[in-house]
C-alpha positions as CSV (number, residue, x, y, z in Angstrom):
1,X,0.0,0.0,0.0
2,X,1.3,3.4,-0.4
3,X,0.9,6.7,1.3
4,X,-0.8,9.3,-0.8
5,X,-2.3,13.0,-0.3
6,X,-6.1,13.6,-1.8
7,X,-5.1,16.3,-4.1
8,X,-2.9,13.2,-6.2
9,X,-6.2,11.4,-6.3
10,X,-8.4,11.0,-9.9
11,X,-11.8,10.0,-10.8
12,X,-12.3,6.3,-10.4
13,X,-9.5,6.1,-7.6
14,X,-9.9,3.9,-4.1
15,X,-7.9,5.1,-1.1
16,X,-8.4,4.3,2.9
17,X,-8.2,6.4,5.5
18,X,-5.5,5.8,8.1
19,X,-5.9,9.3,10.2
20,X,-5.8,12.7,10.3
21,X,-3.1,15.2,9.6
22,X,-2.7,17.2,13.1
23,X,-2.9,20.5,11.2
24,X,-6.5,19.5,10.6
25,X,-7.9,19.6,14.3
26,X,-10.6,21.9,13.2
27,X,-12.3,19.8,10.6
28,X,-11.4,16.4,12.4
29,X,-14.4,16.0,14.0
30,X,-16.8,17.1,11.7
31,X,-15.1,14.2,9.2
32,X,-15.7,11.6,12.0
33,X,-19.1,12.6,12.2
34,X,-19.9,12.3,7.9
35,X,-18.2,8.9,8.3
36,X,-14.6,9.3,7.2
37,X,-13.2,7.0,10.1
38,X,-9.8,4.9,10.1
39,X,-10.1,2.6,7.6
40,X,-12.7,3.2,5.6
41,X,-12.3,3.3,2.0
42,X,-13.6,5.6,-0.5
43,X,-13.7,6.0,-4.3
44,X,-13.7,9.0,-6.4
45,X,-16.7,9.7,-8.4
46,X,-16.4,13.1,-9.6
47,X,-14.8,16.7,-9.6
48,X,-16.9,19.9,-9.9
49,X,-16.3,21.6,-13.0
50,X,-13.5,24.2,-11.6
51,X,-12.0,21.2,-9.6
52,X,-14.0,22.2,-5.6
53,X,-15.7,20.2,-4.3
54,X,-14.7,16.4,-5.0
55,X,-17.8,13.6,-4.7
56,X,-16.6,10.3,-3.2
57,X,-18.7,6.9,-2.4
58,X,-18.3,5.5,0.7
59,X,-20.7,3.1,2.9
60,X,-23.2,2.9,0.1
61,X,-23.7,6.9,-0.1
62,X,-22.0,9.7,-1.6
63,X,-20.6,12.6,0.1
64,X,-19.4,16.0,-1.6
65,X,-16.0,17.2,0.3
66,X,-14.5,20.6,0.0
67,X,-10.4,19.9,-1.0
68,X,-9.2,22.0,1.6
69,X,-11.3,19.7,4.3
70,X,-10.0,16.6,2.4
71,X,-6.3,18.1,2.8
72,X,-6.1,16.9,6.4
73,X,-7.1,13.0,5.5
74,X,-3.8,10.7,5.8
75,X,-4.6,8.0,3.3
76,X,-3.5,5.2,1.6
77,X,-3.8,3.6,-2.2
78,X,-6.1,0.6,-2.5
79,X,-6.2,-2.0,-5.7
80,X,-9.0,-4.2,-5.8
81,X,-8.2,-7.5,-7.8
């Protein structure tokens, strides 16, 4: 697996969470709280035409993110087989 930052991220991508940047204290909890927990995974589904904000599915829903809250999310690449 290997360590990746959102912005790197494309449509179609998988990645799981494996924290939270400290930088991001502010937005930590209100992530927690839309369901972006340790080690869930997500997929990209689609940018906004100028790029903000960034649709991903996760759980069986889909959740629109600003980048800038995404920024704080310490992730990792996922391949399914």
């Amino acid at each position: 697996m290997v360590s990746l930052i959102f912005q790197d991220l494309v449509v179609g991508d998988s990645a799981r969470i494996i924290g939270f940047d400290n930088a991001g204290r502010a937005y930590r909890k209100r992530l927690l709280a839309m369901g972006l927990t340790p080690g869930t995974e997500f997929k990209v589904s689609r940018f906004a035409p100028m790029g903000d904000p960034v649709q991903i599915k996760l759980r069986g829903f889909s959740l629109s993110l600003r980048k800038d809250e995404a920024r704080v999310l310490l992730l990792e690449s996922v391949t399914h087989d």
